[in-house]
N, C-alpha and C positions, 0 to 999 in steps of 0.2 A: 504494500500500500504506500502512495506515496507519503511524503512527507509536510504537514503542514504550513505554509510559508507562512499564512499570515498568524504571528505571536506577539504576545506581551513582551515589551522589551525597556529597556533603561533611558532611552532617548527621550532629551526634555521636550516637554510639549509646547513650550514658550518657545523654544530654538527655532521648533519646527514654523509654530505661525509667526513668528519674526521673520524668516527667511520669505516668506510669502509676498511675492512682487506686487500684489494684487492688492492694492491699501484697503478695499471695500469688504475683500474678500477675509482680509487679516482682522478686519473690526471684526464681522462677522463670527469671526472663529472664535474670537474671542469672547463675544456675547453667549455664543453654543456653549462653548464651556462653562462659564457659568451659569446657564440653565439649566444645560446636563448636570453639573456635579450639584445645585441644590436641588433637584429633583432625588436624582439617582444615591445622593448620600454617599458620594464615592471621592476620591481625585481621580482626575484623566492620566489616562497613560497613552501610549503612543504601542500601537498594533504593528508592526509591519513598519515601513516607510512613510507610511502616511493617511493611517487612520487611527482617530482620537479615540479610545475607550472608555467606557466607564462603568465602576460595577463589576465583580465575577460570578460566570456561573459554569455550572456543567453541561454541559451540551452533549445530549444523545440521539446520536443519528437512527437510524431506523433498523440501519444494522446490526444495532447494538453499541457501536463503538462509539467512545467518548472521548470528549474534547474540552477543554477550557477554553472558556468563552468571556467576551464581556458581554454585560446587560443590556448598552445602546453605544452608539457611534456614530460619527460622521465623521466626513473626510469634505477636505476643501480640494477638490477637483477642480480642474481648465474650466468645466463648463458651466460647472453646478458646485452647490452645498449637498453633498448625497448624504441621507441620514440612516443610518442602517435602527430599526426602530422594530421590536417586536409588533405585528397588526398594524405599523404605519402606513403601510400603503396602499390598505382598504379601510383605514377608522373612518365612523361613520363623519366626523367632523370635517373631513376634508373638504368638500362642495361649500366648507367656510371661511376655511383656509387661504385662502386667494391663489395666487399666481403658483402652481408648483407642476410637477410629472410625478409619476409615480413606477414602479416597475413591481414585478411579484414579491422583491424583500426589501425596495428602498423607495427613500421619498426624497425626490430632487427639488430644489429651491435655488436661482438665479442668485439673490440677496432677499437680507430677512425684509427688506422695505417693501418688497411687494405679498407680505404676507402678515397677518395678523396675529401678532408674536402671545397672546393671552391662549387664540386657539392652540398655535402649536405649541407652546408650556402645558396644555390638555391633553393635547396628545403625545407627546413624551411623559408625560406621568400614566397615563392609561399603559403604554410601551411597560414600563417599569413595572408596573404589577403590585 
């Protein structure tokens, strides 16, 4: 079986959104994380290269096999704020949401400005369980 890539690792997560070219995208990130971590109860850590996590759980695939996991996440992509969110990107709250995409595990967002930052603080706590 292969081997994991994306893990919890030691890299600062400040490093990461400081290096970010993208001034709108770095506020951003930086607003996520603090939502994420009063929500989630957690501090971010940095997954892989460049997705923020927050929160640990166990993850049981179907096969049986287990994983360490985080709780939620996003990452500051080229294109988007992708949020990796348990039921994010079918909660019923979306159609209130404003401006975002969606995909079968993620909820994409251009910037938080075109989106109504109280619903998605709803929906990241719903994620969180």
């Amino acid at each position: 079986m292969a081997e994991l890539k994306t893990r919890a690792n030691n890299n600062s997560v400040s490093e990461f959104i400081n290096a970010l070219t993208d001034e709108k995208k770095r506020h951003d990130s930086f607003v996520l994380c603090e939502i994420m971590e009063e929500i989630c109860q957690a501090k971010p850590k940095m997954w892989g290269d460049a997705i923020i996590g927050f929160g640990d759980k166990d993850l049981v695939y179907p096969d049986g096999r287990r994983i360490d996991w985080m709780v939620m996440a996003f990452s500051p992509r080229k294109q988007n704020l992708t949020l990796y969110l348990e039921g994010g990107s079918t909660h019923p709250l979306l159609n209130k949401l404003g401006k975002h995409k969606t995909s079968k595990a993620c909820l994409y967002i251009k910037t938080l400005k075109d989106v109504d930052l109280e619903i998605l603080k709803q929906i990241i706590t719903d994620a969180n369980g």
